[in-house]
N, C-alpha and C positions, 0 to 999 in steps of 0.2 A: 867293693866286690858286688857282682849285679847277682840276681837270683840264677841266674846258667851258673855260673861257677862255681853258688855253694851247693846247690845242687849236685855235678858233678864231682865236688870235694866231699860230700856225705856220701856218696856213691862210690869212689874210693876208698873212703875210710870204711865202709860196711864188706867190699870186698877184701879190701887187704885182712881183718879182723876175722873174715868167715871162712877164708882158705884152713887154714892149722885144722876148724873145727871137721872139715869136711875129709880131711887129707888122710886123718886117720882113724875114716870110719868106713873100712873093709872087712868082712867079715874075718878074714884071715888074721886081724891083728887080735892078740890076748889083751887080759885084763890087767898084765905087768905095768907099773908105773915104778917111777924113781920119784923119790925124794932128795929135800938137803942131803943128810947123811946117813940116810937109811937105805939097807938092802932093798934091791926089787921086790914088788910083790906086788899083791891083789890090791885092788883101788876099796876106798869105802863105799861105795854105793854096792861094786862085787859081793864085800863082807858083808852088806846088810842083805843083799838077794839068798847068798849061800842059808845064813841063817832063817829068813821068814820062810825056806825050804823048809827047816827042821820044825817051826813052832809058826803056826798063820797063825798072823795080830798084824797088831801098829806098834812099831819102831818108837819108844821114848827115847834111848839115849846110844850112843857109840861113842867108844874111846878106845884110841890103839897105844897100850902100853909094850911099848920092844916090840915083837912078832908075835903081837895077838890083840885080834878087836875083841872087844867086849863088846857085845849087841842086848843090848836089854828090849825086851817086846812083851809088850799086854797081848794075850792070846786073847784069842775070840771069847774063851771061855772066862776072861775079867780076871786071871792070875798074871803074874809078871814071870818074865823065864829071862834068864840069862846064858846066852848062847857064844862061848867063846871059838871065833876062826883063827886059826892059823895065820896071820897076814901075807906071809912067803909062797906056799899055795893052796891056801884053802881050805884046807881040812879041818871037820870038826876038831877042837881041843877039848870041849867038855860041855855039857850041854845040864841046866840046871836052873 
């Protein structure tokens, strides 16, 4: 295989790969994802913006048990806060 071909062969594989990322990035589309067998809902990066809303810091840890991330965040101020969302859509569940 000469250097034009793999060329063009990394050049399709970089296209074919970067279509999906571009396709559904319209402002019109929500933060709904699907999982295996879980109800729609808000993505974890979603869950993580909604909560640094409630508490600015840095993000330690996130876990989504059922229909609720757990967002753990060090606040600026050097406490830890645990900020649970809603995973379905959003909504604070309890902030603490």
């Amino acid at each position: 295989m000469n250097t034009l071909q793999k060329l063009f062969l990394i050049a399709l594989l970089i296209v074919t790969f970067s279509v999906p990322v571009f396709a559904g990035n319209d402002r019109q589309t929500t933060n709904l994802v699907r999982t295996d067998n879980r109800e729609a809902g808000i993505s974890q990066r979603s869950a993580i913006s909604i909560a640094q809303r409630q508490v600015k810091g840095r993000v330690l840890d996130i876990k989504r048990n059922n229909n609720v991330y757990r967002v753990k965040i060090l606040s600026d101020q050097g406490s830890i806060h645990i900020v649970q969302v809603n995973a379905i859509d959003g909504t604070i569940e309890s902030r603490h």
